[in-house]
C-alpha positions in Angstrom: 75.6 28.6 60.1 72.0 27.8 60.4 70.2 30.4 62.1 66.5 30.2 64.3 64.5 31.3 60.8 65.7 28.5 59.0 64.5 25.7 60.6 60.7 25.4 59.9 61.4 25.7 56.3 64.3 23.1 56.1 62.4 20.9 58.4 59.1 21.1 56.0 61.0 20.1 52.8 62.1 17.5 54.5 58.9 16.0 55.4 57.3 16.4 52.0 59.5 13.1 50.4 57.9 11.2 53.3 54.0 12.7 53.2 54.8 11.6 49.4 55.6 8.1 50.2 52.5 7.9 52.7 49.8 8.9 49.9 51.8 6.3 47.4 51.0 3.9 49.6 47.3 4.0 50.8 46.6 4.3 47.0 45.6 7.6 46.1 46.0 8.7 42.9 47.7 11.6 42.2 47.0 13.5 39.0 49.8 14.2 36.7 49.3 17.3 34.4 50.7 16.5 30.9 51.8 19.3 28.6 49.4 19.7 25.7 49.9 18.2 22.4 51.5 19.9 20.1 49.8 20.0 16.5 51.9 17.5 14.7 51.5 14.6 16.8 48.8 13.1 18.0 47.9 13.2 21.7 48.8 10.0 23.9 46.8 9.2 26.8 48.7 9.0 30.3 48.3 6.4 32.2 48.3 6.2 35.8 50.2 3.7 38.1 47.4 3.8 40.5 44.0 4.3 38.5 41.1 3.1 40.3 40.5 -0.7 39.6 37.0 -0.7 39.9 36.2 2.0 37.0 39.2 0.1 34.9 36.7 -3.2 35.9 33.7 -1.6 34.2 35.6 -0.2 31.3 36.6 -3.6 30.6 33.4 -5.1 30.8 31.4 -2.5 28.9 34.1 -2.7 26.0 33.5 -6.5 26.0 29.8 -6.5 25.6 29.5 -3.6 22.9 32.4 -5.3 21.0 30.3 -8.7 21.3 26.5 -7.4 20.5 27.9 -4.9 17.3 29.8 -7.0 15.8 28.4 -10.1 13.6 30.7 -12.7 12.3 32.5 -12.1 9.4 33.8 -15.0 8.0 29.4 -16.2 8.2 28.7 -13.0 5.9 31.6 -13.8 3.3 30.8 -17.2 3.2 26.9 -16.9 3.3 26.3 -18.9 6.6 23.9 -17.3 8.6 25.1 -15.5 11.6 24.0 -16.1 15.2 21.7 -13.5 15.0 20.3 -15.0 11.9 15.9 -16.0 12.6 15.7 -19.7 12.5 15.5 -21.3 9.1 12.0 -22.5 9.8 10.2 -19.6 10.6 7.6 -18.1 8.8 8.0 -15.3 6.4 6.7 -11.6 7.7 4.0 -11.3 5.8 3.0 -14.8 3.7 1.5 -13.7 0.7 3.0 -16.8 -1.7 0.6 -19.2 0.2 -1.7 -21.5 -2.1 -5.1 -22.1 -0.8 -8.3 -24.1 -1.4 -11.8 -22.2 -0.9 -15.3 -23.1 -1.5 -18.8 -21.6 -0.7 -21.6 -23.1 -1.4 -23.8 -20.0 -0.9 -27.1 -21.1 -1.9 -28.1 -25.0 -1.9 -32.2 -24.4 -1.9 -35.2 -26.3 -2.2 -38.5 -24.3 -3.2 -41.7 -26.4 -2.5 -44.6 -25.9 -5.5 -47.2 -22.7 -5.2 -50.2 -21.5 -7.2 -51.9 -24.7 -7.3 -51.7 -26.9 -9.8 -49.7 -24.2 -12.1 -46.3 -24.8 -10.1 -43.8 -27.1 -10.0 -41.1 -28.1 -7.2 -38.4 -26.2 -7.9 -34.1 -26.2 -7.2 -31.3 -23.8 -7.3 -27.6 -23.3 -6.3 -24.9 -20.9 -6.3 -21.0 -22.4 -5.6 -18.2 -20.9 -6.7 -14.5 -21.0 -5.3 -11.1 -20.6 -6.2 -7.3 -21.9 -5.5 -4.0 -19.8 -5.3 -2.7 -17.0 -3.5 -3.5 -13.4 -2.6 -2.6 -11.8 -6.4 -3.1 -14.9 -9.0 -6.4 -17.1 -8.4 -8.5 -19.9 -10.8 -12.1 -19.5 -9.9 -14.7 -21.8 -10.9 -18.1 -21.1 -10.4 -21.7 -23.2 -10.8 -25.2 -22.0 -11.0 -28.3 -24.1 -11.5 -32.0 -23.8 -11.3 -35.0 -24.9 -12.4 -38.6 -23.6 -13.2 -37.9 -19.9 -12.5 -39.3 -16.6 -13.6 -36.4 -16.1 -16.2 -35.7 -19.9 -17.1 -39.0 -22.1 -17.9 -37.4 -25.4 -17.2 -34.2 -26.1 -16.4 -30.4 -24.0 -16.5 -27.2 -25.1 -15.4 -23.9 -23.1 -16.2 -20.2 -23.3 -15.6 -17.0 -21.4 -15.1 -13.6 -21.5 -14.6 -11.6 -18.4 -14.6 -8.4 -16.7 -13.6 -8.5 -14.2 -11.3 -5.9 -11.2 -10.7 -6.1 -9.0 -7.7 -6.1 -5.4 -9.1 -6.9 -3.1 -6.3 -7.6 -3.4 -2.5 -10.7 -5.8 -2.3 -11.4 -6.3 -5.9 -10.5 -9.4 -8.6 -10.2 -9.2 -12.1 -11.7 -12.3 -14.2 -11.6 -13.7 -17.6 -12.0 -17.4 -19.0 -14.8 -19.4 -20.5 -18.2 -20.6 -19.7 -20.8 -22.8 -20.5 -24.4 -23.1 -20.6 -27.1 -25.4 -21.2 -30.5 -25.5 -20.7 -34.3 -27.4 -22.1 -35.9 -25.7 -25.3 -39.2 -26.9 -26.2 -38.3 -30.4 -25.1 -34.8 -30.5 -26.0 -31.4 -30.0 -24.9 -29.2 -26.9 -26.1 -25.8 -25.6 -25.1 -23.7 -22.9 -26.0 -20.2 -21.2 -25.0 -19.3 -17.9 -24.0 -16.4 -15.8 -23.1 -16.6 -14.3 -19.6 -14.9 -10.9 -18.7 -16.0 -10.0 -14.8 -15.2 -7.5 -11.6 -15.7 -9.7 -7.9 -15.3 -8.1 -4.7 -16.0 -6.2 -1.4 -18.2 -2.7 -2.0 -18.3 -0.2 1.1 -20.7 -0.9 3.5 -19.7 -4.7 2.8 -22.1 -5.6 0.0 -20.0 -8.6 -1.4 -20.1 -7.1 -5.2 -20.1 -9.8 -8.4 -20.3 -8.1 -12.7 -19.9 -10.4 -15.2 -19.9 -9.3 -19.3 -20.7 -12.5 -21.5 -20.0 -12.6 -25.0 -21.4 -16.5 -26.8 -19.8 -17.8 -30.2 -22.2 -16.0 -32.0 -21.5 -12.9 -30.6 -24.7 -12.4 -28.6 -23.7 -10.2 -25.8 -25.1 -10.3 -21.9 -24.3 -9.5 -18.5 -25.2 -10.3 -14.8 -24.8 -8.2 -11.7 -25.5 -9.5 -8.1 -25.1 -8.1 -4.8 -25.4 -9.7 -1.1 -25.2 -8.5 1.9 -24.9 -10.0 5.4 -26.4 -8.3 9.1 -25.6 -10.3 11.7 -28.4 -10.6 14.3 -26.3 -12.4 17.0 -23.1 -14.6 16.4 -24.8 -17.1 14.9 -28.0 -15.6 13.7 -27.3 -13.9 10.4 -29.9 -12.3 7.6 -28.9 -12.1 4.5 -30.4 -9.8 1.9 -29.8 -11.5 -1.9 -30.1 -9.0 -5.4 -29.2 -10.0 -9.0 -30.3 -8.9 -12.4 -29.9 -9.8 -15.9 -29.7 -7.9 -19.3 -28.4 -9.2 -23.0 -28.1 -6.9 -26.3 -29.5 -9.3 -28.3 -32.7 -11.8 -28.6 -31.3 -15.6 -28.1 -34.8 -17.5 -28.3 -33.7 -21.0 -27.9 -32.0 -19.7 -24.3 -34.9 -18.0 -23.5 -33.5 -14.5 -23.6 -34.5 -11.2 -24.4 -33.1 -7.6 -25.7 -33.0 -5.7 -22.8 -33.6 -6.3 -18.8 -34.2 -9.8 -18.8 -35.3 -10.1 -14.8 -34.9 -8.8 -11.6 -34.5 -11.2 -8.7 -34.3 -10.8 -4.3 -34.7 -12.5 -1.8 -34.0 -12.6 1.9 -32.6 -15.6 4.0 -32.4 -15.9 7.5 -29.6 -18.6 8.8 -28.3 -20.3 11.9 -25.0 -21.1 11.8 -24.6 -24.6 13.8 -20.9 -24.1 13.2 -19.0 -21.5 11.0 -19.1 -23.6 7.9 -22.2 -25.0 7.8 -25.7 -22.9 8.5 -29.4 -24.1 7.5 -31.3 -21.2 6.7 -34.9 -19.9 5.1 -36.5 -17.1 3.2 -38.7 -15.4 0.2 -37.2 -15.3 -3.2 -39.0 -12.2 -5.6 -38.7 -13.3 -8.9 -39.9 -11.2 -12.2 -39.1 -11.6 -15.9 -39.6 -8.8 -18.3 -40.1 -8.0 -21.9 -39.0 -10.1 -24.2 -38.1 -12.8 -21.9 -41.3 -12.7 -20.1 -42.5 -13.4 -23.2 -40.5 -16.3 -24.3 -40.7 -18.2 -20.6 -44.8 -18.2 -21.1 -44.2 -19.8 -24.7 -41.9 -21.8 -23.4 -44.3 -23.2 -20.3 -43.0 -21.0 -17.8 -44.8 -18.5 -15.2 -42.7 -15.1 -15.5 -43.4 -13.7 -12.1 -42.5 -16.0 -8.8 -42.8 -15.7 -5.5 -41.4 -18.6 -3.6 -40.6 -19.8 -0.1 -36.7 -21.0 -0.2 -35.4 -24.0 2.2 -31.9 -25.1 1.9 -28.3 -24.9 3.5 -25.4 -22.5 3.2 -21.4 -24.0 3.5 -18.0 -23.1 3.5 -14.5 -25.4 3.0 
């Protein structure tokens, strides 16, 4: 027989099935507690009926793009297509160092009117040199002429073509031939020499240039120069312009001297109309000494020079 007690306890079991059903319905999850794994088999996640759609939405999504941006196509790699995330085929390598290159200066292209008098004579010179290839391998050729100087009585032209090999930061190796020829006592004379030389960039940019020559008669010289630009403004640049000469032995008919043959510098001041092309105008010091002072007054010649210069200065 049920007595008075028994009633709120009966009636609130009863009512729990149908609370049950209530929270079912209006979609709230209920958690279920699994027992823990045991050691030999692996745990497997419990789904619930009623997990929240919108986290199952992102889940979903953010498995879709990971899966998609990791992953690169397979079957491209293994047959050696490129991928979609492949660069273009026609873009330009990183860093494009197996370029090939023309490059010319014409760094001195001067006229120097006469002085002293009667003793002087119109003179010339230029300086060109240039190369073609890329940043390590190079063939340089390079031209110098002039005429009724302190180190050559009448006139000198010389040639060279070289290969150049970049060696250290700044600096190119060079080796190759050249060749030389020049008036002596009325005639024409020429000779060959092998060239072994340093070019390059010096701190405080002096634009560096050592050159060891060794003729077919073993008759040994060498040549060091030194320039250096301070611009004024952008266009207005000064240059400052130092070379020497020196040889081991005496080669009379090129009117050389043991020793230090001359010492030679000069300062231009040039305007440059465009980047390539700059008239300009200066003072060239020129003085022979020794033995080759010697042999440019046999030979005609005045061995000490000072000269107003006139000329242009280009680039291609």
């Amino acid at each position: 027989m049920m007595n008075g007690t028994d009633l709120p306890a009966r009636f609130s079991i009863s009512l729990f099935p149908a609370a049950l059903v209530l929270l079912l319905a209006e979609g709230i999850a209920v958690p279920v507690i699994a027992a823990p794994p045991s050691v030999e088999s692996p745990m497997t996640p419990i789904e619930s009926p009623v997990a929240d759609t919108t986290s199952n939405r992102k889940a979903t999504v953010w498995s879709t793009v990971s899966k998609t941006s990791v992953t690169a196509d397979p079957s491209a790699k293994q047959e050696g297509r490129p991928s979609k995330f492949s660069p273009p085929g026609d873009w330009p390598a990183p860093v494009n160092d197996q370029e090939r290159r023309l490059f010319t200066l014409v760094d001195v292209l001067e006229y120097r009117p006469r002085t002293g008098g009667s003793q002087g004579h119109d003179d010339y010179r230029w300086d060109i040199e240039g190369w073609y290839g890329g940043d390590y391998n190079r063939v340089w050729f390079k031209s110098e002429g002039q005429k009724d100087t302190a180190f050559k009585a009448d006139y000198d032209v010389d040639f060279q073509l070289l290969y150049g090999r970049f060696i250290q930061k700044y600096f190119d190796f060079q080796i190759g031939p050249r060749v030389e020829t020049q008036t002596f006592r009325g005639g024409n004379v020429t000779r060959g020499l092998g060239v072994i030389g340093i070019e390059g960039l010096v701190p405080y940019n002096y634009d560096f240039e050592s050159s060891l020559f060794i003729d077919q008669n073993g008759a040994v010289s060498a040549r060091l120069a030194f320039t250096k630009d301070l611009l004024l403004t952008q266009r207005l640049i000064f240059q400052a312009r130092f070379e020497t000469n020196a040889a081991a032995q005496r080669v009379e008919r090129f009117t050389t001297g043991s020793g230090l043959n001359n010492l030679e510098f000069g300062v231009r001041l040039r305007y440059e109309i465009q980047r390539e092309f700059a008239p300009y105008f200066g003072i060239s010091l020129d003085k022979s000494f020794g033995e080759t002072a010697t042999l440019v007054r046999e030979d005609g010649g005045n061995p000490s020079q000072v000269r107003f210069v006139l000329g242009v200065r280009a680039w291609f």
